[in-house]
Wavefront OBJ file of the C-alpha trace (Angstrom):
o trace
v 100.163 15.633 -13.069
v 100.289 14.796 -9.792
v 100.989 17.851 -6.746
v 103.634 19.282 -6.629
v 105.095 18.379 -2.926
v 108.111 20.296 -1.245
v 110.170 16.881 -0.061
v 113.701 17.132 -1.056
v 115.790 15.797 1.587
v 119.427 15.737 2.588
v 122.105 13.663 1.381
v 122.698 13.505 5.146
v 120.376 11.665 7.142
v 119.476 13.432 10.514
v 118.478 11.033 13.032
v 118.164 14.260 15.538
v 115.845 16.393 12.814
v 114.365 13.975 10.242
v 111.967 16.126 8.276
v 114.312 18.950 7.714
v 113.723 20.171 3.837
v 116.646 22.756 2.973
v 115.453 25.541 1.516
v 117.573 25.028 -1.561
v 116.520 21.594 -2.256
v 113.252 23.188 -2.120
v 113.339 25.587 -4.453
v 115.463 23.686 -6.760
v 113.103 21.066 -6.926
v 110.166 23.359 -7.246
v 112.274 25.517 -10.089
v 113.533 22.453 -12.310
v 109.685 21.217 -12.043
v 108.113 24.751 -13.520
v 110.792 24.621 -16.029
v 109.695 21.251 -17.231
v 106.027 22.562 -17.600
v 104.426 24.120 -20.018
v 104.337 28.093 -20.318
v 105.278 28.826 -16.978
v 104.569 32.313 -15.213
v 107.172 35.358 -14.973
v 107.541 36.468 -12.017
v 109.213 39.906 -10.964
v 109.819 40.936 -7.020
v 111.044 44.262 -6.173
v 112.062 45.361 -2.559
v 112.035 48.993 -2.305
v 114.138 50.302 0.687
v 116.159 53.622 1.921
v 117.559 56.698 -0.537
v 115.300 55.057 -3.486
v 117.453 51.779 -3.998
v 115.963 49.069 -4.953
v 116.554 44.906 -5.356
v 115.241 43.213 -7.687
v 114.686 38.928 -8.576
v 113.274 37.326 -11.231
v 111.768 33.821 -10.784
v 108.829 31.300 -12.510
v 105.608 29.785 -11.070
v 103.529 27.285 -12.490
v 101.014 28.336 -15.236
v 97.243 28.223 -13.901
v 96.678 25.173 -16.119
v 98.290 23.029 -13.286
v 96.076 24.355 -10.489
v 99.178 24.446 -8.088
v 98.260 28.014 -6.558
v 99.146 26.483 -2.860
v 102.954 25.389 -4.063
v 103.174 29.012 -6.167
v 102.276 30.916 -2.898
v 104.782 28.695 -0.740
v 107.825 28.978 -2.699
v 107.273 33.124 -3.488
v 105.904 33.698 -0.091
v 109.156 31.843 1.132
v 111.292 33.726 -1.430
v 109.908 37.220 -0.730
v 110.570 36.425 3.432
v 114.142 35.856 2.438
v 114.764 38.703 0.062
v 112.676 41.039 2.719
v 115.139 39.839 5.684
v 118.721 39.973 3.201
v 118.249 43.296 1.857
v 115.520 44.929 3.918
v 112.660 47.411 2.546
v 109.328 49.399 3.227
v 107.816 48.291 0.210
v 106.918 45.155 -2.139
v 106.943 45.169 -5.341
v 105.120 42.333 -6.723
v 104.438 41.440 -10.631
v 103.505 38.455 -12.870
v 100.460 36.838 -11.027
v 97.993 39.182 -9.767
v 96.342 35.937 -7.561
v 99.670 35.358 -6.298
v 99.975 39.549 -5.295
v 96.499 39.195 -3.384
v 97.699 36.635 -1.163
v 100.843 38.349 -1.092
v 99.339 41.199 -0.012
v 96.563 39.746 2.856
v 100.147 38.154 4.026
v 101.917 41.258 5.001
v 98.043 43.277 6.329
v 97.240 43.783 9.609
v 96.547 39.929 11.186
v 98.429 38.133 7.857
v 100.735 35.705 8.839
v 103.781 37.900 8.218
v 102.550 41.087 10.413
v 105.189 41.000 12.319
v 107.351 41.303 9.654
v 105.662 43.926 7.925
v 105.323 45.921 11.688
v 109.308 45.390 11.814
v 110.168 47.108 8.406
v 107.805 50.204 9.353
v 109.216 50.714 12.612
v 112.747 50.614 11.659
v 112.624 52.467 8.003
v 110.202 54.898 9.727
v 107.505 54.674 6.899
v 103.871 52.853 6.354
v 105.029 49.275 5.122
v 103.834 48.193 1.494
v 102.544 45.781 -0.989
v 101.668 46.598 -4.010
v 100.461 44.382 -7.118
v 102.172 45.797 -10.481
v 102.268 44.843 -14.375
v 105.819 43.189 -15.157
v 106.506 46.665 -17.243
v 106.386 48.758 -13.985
v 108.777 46.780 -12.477
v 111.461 49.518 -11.114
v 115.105 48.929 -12.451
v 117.710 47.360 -9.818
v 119.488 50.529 -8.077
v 121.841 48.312 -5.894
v 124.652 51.181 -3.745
v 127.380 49.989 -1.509
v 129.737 52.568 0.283
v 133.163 52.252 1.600
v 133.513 52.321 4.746
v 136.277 51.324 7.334
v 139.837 50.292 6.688
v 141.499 54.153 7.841
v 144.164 53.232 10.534
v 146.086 56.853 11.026
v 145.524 58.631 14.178
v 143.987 58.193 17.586
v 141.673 56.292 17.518
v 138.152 54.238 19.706
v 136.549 51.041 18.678
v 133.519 50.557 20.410
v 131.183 47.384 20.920
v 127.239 47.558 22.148
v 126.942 43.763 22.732
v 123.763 42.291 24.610
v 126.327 40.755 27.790
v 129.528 43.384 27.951
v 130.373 46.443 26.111
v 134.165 46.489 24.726
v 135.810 49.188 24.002
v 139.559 49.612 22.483
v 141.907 52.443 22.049
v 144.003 51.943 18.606
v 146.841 54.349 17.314
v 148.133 53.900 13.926
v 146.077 50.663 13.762
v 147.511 49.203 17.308
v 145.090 48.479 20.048
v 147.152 49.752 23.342
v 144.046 49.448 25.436
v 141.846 47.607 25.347
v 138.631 46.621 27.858
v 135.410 44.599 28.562
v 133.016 45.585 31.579
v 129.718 43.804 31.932
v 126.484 45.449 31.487
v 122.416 44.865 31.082
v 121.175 46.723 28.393
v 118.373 43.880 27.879
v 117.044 44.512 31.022
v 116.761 48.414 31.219
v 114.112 50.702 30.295
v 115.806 54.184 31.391
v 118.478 54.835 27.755
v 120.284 56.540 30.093
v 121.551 53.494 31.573
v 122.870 52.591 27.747
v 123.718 55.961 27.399
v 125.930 56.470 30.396
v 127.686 52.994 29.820
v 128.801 54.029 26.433
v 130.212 57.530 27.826
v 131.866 55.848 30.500
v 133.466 53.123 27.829
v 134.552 55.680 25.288
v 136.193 58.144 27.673
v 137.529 55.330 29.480
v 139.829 54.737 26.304
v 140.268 58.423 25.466
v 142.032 58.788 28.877
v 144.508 56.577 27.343
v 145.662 58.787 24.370
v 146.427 62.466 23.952
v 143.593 63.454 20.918
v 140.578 61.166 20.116
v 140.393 61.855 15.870
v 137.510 59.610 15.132
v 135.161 56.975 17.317
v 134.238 53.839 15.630
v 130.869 52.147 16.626
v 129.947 48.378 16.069
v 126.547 47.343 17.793
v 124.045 44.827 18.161
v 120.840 45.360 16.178
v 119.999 47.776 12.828
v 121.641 50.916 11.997
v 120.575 52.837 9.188
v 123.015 56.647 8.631
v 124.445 56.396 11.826
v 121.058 55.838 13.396
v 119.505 53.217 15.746
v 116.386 51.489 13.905
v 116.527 48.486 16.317
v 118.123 46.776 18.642
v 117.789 43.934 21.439
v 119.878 46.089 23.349
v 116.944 48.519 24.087
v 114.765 46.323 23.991
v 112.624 47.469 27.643
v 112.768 50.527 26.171
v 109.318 52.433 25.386
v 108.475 52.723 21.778
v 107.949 56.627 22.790
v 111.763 56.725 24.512
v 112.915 54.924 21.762
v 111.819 57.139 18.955
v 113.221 60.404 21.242
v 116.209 59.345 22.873
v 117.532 56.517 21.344
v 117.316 56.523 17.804
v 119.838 59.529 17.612
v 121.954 58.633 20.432
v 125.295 58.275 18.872
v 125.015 61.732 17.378
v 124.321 62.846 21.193
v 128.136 60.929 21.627
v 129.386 62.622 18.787
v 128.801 65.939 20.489
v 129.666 65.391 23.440
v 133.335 64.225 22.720
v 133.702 67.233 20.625
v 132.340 66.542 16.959
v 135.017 64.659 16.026
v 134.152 61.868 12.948
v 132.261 59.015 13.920
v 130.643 55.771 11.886
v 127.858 53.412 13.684
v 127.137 50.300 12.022
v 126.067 46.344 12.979
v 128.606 44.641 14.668
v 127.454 41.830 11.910
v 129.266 43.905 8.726
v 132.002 44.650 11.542
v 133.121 41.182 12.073
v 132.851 40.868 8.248
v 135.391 43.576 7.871
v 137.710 42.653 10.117
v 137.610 39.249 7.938
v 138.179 41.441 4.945
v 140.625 42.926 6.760
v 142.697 40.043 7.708
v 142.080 37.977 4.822
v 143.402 40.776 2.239
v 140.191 39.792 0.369
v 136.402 41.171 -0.056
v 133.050 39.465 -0.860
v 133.376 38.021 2.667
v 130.040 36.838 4.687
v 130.449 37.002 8.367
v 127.970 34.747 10.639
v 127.310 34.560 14.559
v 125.931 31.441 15.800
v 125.376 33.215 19.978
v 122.069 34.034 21.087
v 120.717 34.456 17.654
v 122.350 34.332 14.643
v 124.094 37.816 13.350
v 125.580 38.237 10.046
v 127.601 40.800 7.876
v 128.934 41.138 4.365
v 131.282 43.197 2.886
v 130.995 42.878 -1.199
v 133.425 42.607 -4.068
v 134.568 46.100 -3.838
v 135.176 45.677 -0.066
v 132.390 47.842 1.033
v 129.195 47.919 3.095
v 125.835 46.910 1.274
v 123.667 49.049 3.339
v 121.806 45.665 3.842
v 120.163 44.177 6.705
v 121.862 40.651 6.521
v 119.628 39.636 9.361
v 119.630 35.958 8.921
v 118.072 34.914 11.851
v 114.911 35.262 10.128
v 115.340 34.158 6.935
v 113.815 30.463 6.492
v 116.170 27.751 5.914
v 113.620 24.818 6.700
v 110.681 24.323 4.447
v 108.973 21.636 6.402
v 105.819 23.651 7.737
v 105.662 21.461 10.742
v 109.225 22.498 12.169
v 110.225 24.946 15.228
v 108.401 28.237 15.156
v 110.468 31.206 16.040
v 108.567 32.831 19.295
v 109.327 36.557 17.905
v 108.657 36.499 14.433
v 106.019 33.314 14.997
v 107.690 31.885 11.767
v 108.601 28.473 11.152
v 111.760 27.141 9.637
v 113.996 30.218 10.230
v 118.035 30.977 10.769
v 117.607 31.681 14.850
v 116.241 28.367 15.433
v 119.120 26.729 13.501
v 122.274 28.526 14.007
v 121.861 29.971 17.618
v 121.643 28.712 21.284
v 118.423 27.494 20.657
v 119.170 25.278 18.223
v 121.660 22.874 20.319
v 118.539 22.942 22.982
v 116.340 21.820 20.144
v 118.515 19.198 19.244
v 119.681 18.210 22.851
v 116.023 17.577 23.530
v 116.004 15.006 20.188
v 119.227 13.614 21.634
v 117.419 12.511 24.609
v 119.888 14.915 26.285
v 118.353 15.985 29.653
v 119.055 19.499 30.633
v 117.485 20.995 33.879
v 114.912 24.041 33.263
v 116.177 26.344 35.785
v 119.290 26.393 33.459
v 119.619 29.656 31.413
v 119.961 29.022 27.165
v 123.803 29.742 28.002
v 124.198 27.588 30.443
v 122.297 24.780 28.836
v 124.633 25.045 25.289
v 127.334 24.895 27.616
v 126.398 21.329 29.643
v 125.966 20.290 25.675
v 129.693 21.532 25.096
v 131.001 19.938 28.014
v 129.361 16.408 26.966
v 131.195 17.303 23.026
v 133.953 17.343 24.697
v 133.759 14.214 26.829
v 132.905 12.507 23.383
v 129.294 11.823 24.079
v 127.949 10.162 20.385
v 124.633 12.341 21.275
v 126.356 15.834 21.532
v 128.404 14.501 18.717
v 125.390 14.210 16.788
v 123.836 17.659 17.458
v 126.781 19.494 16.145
v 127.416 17.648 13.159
v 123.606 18.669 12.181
v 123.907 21.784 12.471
v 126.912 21.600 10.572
v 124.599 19.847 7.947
v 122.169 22.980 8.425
v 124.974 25.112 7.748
v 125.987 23.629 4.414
v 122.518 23.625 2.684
v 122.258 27.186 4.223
v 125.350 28.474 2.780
v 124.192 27.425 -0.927
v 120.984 28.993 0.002
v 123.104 32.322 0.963
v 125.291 31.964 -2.371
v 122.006 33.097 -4.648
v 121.797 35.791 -2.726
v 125.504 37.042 -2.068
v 128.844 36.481 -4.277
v 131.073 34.508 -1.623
v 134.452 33.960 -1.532
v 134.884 33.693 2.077
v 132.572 32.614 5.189
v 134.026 33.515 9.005
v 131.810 31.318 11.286
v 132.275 32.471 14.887
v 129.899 33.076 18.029
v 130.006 30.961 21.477
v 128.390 27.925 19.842
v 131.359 27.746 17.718
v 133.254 26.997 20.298
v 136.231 24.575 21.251
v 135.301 21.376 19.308
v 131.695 22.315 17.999
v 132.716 25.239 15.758
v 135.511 21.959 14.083
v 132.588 19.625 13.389
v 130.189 22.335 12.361
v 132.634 23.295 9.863
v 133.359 19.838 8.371
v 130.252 18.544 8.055
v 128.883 21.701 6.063
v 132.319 21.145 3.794
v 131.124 17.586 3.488
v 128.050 18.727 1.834
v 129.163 21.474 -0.120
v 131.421 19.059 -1.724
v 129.154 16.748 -2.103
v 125.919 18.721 -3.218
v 127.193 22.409 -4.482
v 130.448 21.290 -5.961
v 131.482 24.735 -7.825
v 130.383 26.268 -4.335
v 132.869 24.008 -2.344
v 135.612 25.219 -4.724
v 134.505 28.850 -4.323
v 134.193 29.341 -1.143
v 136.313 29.220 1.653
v 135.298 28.401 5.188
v 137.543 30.429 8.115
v 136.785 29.571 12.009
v 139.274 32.599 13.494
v 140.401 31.769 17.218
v 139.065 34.055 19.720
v 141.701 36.393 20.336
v 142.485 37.322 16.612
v 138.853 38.053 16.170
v 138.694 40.423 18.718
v 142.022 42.109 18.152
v 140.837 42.243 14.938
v 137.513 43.449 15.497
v 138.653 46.438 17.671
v 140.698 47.432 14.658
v 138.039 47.191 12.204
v 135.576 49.300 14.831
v 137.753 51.640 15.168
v 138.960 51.745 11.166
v 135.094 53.115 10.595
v 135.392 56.780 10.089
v 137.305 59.161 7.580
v 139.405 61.540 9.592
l 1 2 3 4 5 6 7 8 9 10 11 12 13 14 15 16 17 18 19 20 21 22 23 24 25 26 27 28 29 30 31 32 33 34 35 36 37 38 39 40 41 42 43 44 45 46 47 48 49 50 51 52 53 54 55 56 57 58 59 60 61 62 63 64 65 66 67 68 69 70 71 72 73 74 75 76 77 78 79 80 81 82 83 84 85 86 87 88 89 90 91 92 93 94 95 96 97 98 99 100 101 102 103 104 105 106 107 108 109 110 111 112 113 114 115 116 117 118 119 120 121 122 123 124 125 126 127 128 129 130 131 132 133 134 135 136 137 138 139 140 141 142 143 144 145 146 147 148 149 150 151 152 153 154 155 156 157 158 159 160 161 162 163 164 165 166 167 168 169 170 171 172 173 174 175 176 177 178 179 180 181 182 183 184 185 186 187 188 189 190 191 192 193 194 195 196 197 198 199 200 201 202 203 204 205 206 207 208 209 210 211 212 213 214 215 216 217 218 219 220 221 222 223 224 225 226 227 228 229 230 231 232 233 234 235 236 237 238 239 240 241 242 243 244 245 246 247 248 249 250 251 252 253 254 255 256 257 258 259 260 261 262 263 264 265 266 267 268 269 270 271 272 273 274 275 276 277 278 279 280 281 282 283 284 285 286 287 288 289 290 291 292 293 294 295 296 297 298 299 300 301 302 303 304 305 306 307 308 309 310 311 312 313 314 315 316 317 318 319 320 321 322 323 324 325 326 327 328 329 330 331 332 333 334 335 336 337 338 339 340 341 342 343 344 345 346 347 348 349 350 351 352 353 354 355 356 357 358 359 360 361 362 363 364 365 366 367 368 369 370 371 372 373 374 375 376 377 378 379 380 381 382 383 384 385 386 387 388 389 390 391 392 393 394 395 396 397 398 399 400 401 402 403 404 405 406 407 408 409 410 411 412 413 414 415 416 417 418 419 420 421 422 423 424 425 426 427 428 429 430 431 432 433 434 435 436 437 438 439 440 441 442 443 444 445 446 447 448 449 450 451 452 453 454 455 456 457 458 459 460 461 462 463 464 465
């Protein structure tokens, strides 16, 4: 037989990105080929992460006989990533091939080629990261928890947004925003929390001077939160590890006190723009994704709760061509932020012979891009319909992983006119490729004042009074 090669391409032919592999081709070509062949390896991955739950997928490699150890490693090494990044963890559970588990293993040590993501999981779940090698029998069951969260409307109540530009902040009685404001701030650049500190004070008792009782504050930030607590975040990110760890991490419960105990929820502004979908919609199993400076994403599942997941996207490959663009944080190839960000239309102006000038930030760049969209320029034409492209394979990719009913696309490079072709290119090829998917799953790009409206209401719909 002759090597197994990861090739499959899209129906779509990208002038602008002509070796992209989707994922899911990938893996479905790699899958229906190890079914064809004889007695083909069981394979059992468990990611282990906070209050003992625990995710679980089952998957087949090639038997030995076929010597294709290289494509084996590839598409588990590539599956682990994605399952490590969706539902986050401390610990791998590995079982099935103990000479896949080795390399497995040397992958996530000290100088493998996913350190940094091993480094990541430690810091934020506050525990020594881990691989370990098991027999399929001790395989832990699946112990999957959601909680409900959000959706409470009586009383007085705050919404409050940590973004990476402005921080927002709403006052909402009875479920009606009557205040609502956005002041600019640098969180990025700062390595005093106090700054952060004092700009959240100043938001939150900006809106509680508009009401007579604050009953609960509702927080929706940038970054992960994990029981009310920060884990990581861009927002801090000049901060010192040693700062972090004593005045940040706990720095909403230092809020909480300070504006008199009353009830307060913290989680990613992701699963917040996924509830206000919920919200709006009068539906669940909703998936929420930010194309902005990265790509953000939330979910809220069927019973129209939180997952307690880390949905961070932005790293989870959806390009299995090895020679594509390499993510400068995680030094991965192939991943979300280089696809459904910023830095994608910059990747793909470049291909477009598009000429934008250096000194420009990433913001203003993907805005000269816009401007040409809208001036019908074939080339900017071109970059958004591949991402849109991107965005289809990507959402059948995102469909093993989470029931969908509904996708809410939003972020600046959704735009005016981009956000439209993004959107009807990736129906294109859902209809096309992922039929029962296309069917399934409907597409939502919410105009800008709706979403925030709505978002300050979700925000602020956090907590139990």
């Amino acid at each position: 037989m002759e090597k197994f090669k990861f090739d499959q391409k899209p129906i779509m032919k990208l002038l602008l990105d002509p070796d992209y592999v989707p994922i899911v081709l990938a893996n479905k070509q790699f899958c229906n080929t190890v079914k064809s062949s004889k007695n083909p390896i069981p394979i059992k991955i468990a990611i282990v992460r906070s209050k003992g739950q625990v995710a679980i997928k089952s998957t087949f490699v090639f038997n030995d006989i076929y010597e294709e150890e290289d494509a084996n490693y590839l598409y588990i090494e590539r599956l682990v990533k994605t399952l490590l990044w969706i539902k986050g963890g401390w610990k791998i559970i590995f079982a099935g091939s103990p000479k896949l588990g080795k390399r497995l293993k040397e992958s996530y040590a000290p100088g493998g080629e996913r350190e940094f993501d091993a480094d990541f999981m430690s810091k934020i779940y506050e525990k020594d990261f881990e691989v370990l090698v098991v027999d399929l029998k001790d395989v832990p069951k699946e112990n999957e928890q959601s909680s409900p969260i959000g959706r409470h409307l009586n009383g007085y109540r705050i919404g409050f947004d940590a973004g990476g530009s402005d921080r927002k902040v709403s006052a909402v009685v009875n479920g009606k925003v009557i205040y609502s404001e956005e002041i600019v701030w640098h969180p990025k650049l700062q390595s005093d929390p106090s700054y952060h500190y004092n700009g959240i004070m100043d938001s939150i008792k900006r809106a509680a001077s508009k009401m007579p009782q604050v009953d609960a504050i509702g927080v929706s930030s940038a970054g992960i939160l994990i029981d009310k607590r920060i884990a990581a975040s861009s927002l801090f990110l000049k901060v010192p590890q040693d700062k972090f760890d004593s005045e940040v991490r706990d720095m909403y419960f230092k809020v909480q006190k300070e504006m008199g105990n009353v009830p307060i929820e913290v989680i990613n502004d992701g699963d917040v723009t996924a509830l206000a979908g919920a919200m709006s919609l009068g539906s669940n199993n909703v998936l929420g994704i930010a194309m902005g400076t990265s790509q953000a994403a939330g979910y809220v599942d069927n019973l129209g709760n939180i997952t307690g997941w880390l949905n961070e996207l932005c790293f989870v490959p959806v390009d299995f061509n090895k020679d594509s663009i390499i993510d400068e944080w995680s030094l991965d190839y192939g991943c979300g932020v280089k696809y459904f960000s910023q830095d994608s239309v910059i990747k793909l102006a470049k291909n477009a012979k598009i000429k934008l000038q250096e000194n420009l930030s990433p913001a203003e760049k993907l805005k000269v891009v816009q401007e040409l969209l809208e001036a019908n320029d074939p080339r900017a034409e071109d970059i958004f319909d591949t991402i849109g492209c991107y965005l289809g394979y990507s959402i059948a990719y995102y469909a093993e992983f989470y029931d969908i009913k509904h996708i809410i696309i939003l972020g600046r490079v959704t735009s005016k006119t981009g956000g439209i072709r993004i959107l009807k290119i990736a129906k294109q090829i859902l209809k096309l490729e992922f039929n029962d998917l296309f069917r399934k799953i409907e597409l939502t790009l919410p105009d800008e004042n709706n979403r925030r409206v709505g978002q300050s209401i979700a925000a602020a719909s956090l907590p139990k009074v």
